[in-house]
N, C-alpha and C positions, 0 to 999 in steps of 0.2 A: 836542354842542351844549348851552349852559347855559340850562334853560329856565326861564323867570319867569313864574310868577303869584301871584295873592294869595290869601291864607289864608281856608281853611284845607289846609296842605298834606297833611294822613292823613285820608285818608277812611275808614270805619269801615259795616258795615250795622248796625249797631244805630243805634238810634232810639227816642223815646220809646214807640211801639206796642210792641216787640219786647219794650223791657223792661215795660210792663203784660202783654204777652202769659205774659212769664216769672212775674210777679208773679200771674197768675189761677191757674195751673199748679202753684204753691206752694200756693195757697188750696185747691185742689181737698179734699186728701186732709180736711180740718176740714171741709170743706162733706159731704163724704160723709159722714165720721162723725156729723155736727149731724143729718142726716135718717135715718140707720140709728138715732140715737139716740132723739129725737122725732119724727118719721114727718113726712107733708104737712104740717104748720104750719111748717115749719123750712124746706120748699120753698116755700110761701107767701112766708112772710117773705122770703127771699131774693130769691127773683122781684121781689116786690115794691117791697124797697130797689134793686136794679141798674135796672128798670123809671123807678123815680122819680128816681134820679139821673141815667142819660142822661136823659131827658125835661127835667127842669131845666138840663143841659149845656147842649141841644138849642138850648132854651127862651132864656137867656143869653147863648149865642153868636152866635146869629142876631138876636135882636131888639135886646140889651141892647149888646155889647160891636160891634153892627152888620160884625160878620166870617163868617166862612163855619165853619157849625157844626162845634165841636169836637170831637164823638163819635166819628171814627175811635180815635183816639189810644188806645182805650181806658181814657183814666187814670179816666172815670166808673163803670164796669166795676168797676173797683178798689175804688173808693171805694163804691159799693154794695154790695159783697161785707162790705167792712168795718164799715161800719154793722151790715149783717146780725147780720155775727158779736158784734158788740157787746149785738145784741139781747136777750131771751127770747123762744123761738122764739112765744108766743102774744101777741104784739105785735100789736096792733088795727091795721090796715092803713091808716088813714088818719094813724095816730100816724107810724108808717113813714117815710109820704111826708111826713109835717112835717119828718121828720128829713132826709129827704134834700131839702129845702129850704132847711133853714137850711146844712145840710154844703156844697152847691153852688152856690145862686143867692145865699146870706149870705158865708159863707168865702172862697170861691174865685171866682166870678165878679164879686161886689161887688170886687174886688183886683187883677183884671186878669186872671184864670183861670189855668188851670194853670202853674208856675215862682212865681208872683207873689204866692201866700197864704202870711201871717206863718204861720198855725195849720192842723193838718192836719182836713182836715175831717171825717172820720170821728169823729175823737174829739171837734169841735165839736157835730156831730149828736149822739152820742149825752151827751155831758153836759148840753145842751140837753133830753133829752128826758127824763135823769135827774131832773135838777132841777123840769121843769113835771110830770112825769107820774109821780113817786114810785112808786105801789103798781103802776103797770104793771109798770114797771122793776125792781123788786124782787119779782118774784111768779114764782117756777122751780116751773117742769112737771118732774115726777118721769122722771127716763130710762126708756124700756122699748125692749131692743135690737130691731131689725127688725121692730116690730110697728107698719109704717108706719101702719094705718086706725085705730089705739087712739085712741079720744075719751077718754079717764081724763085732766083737767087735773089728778089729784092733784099738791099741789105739797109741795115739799121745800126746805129750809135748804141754803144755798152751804155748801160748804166753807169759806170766810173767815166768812160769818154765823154759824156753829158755829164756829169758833175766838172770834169778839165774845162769844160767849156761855159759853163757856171764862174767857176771862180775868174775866167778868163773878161768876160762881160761887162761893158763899158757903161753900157747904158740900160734904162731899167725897163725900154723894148724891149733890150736885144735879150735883158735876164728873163723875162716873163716868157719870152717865145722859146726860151731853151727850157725855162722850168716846167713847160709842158710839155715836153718830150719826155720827161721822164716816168718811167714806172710808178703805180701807188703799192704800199705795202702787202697786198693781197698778189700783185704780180707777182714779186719779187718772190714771195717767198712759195708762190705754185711754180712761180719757173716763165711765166709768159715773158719774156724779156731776152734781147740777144745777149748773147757772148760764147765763150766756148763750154762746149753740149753739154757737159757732168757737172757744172758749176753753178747752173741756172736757177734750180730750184733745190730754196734753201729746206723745205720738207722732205724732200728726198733724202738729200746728205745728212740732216736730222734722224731720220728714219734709218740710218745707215748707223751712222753712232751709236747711236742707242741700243742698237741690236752687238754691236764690239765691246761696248760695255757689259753686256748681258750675258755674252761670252768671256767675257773677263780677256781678250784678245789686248786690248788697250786699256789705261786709267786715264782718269779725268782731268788728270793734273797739268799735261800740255796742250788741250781744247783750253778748260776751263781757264788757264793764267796766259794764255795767247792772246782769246777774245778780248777777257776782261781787260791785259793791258789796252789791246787796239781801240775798245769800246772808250775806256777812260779819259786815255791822250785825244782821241776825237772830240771827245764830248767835251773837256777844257777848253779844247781851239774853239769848237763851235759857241760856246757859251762867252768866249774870250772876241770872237772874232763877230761873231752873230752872220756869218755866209750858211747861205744856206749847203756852200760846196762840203762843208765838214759836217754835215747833219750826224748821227753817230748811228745811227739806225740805217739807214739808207746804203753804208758804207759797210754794215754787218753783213747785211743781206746780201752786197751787189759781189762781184768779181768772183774771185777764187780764196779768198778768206776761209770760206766753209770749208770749201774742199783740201784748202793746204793741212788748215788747223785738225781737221777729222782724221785723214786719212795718210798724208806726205808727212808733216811735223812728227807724225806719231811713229813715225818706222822704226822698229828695232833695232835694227843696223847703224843708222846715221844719227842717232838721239841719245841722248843721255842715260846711264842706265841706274843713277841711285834716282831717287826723289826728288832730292833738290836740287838737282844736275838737272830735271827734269825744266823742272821752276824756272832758274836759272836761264835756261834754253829759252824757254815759249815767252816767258818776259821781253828777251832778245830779239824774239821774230814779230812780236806784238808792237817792237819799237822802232825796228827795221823800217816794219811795213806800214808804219803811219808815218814814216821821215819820208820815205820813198813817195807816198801818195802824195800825201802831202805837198811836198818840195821842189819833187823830182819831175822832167818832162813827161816821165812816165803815168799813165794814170793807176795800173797797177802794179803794186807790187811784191806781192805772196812768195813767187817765186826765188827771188835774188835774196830777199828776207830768209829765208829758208835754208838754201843754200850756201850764202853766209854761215849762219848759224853752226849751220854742219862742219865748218869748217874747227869750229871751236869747241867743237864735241869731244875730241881727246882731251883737250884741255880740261875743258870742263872736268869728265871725269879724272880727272887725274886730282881735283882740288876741291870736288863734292862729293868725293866718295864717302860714305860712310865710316866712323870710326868702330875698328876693330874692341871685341870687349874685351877687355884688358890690357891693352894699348894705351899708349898715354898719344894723345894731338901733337901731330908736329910742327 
């Protein structure tokens, strides 16, 4: 017998919970390392950002968008984890919860909640909090591995802030005494190096991907054409310029690179959704974020690359959409 009903005919168990579930489970192995690296303040913090984003979901859902609260779904979870990681783990706690204010009851619920926001909010929150809160924001707690009760806020230079101070270097004292401040490649990519907590160690965020991939949650196509631009353009200047400030390895490793391109570039919501919308995208943030380093006062710039990007996401899909089969190109 031929049977009719209406669409949709594949039913599928995934679901948006399943895939935040898959997306916390990525996060994990950086959230361990953020607190084996900076003890309780990195547990604080985290708590704190996930705490205040559902509560604003919570908050939003129920009162604002008058629906029945969102916080199963997990996707505030997410977005909590990701503030986090954007943070420094000694982030004053009520800074925190501004962030996860503007990221979810600004962003995403002012928009119609989750599917419906232009910009991804984690990276709203924390540029927000960049801009108002400077010296928070820029102020790294020295790593000291598993010595979770250590009150020592000695702080230390990023990786990329030691590169700004590299290129800045008059004299070939002043270069030699900065270029030993800096991490060697087995730091960088365990994580021993300051900056903010989920960003540090490039193994983890590695270890994170791989497993989204394995889930089929994400494709490769805006890690891989992000890197490869950012790697490329570095590695010209640095072959062009011969500073050691453009090293193209060094720059892979250090800041929030890993983490934008893994886990923020990738969002469903705010990315492109044919392929080469996809392309199109990560190329863009690839190019952003090495004008920015490069150029810019800033030493990083993941964020504003990113965000940008997002803006031109409608666009985008509007003009890499796929052609229909039997359609003629218009």
């Amino acid at each position: 017998m031929l049977k009719i009903s209406t669409a949709p005919h594949f039913y599928s168990p995934v679901d948006t919970r399943s895939i935040m579930r898959d997306v916390i489970i990525a996060l994990i192995p950086a959230g361990l390392v953020a607190v084996a690296l900076f003890g309780i303040a990195a547990l604080v913090t985290m708590g704190t950002a996930v705490a205040g984003c559902v509560l604003f979901e919570y908050i939003g859902s129920k009162w604002w968008q008058k629906t029945a609260p969102a916080t199963h779904d997990l996707s505030a979870v997410v977005t909590g984890l990701l503030l986090a990681y954007n943070l420094p783990c000694n982030m004053p706690v009520w800074m925190t919860l501004l962030g996860c204010f503007v990221a979810i009851s600004i962003t995403k619920t002012a928009f119609g909640g989750i599917g419906k926001n232009l910009f991804n909010p984690a990276l709203v929150g924390r540029v927000f909090l960049f801009i108002s809160f400077p010296v928070q924001m820029t102020t790294w707690v020295r790593p000291h591995w598993l010595d979770f009760m250590n009150t020592d806020v000695t702080t230390s230079a990023t990786t990329l802030g030691i590169l700004k101070h590299v290129d800045a270097s008059s004299s070939a004292t002043h270069l030699s005494e900065t270029l030993s401040e800096l991490p060697n490649y087995t730091e960088m990519f365990l994580g021993y190096t300051s900056g903010s907590m989920g960003e540090v160690s490039a193994l983890a965020l590695l270890a994170g991907f791989l497993y989204l991939l394995y889930r089929k949650v994400i494709s490769w196509h805006i890690p891989v054409y992000y890197l490869g631009t950012f790697f490329m353009l570095t590695g010209i200047c640095w072959l062009v310029t011969d500073s050691p400030a453009t090293e193209p390895i060094t720059h892979l490793l250090s800041g929030g690179l890993l983490l934008g391109a893994f886990f923020m570039a990738t969002d469903y919501t705010t990315s492109p959704m044919s392929k080469k919308g996809r392309i199109i995208f990560a190329v863009g943030c690839g190019l952003l974020t090495f004008v920015i380093r490069r150029y810019s006062s800033y030493p990083e710039g993941v964020s504003f690359a990113i965000l940008i990007m997002n803006s031109f996401v409608p666009l985008i899909d509007r003009y890499a959409h796929p052609r229909i089969f039997g359609i003629g190109r218009k």
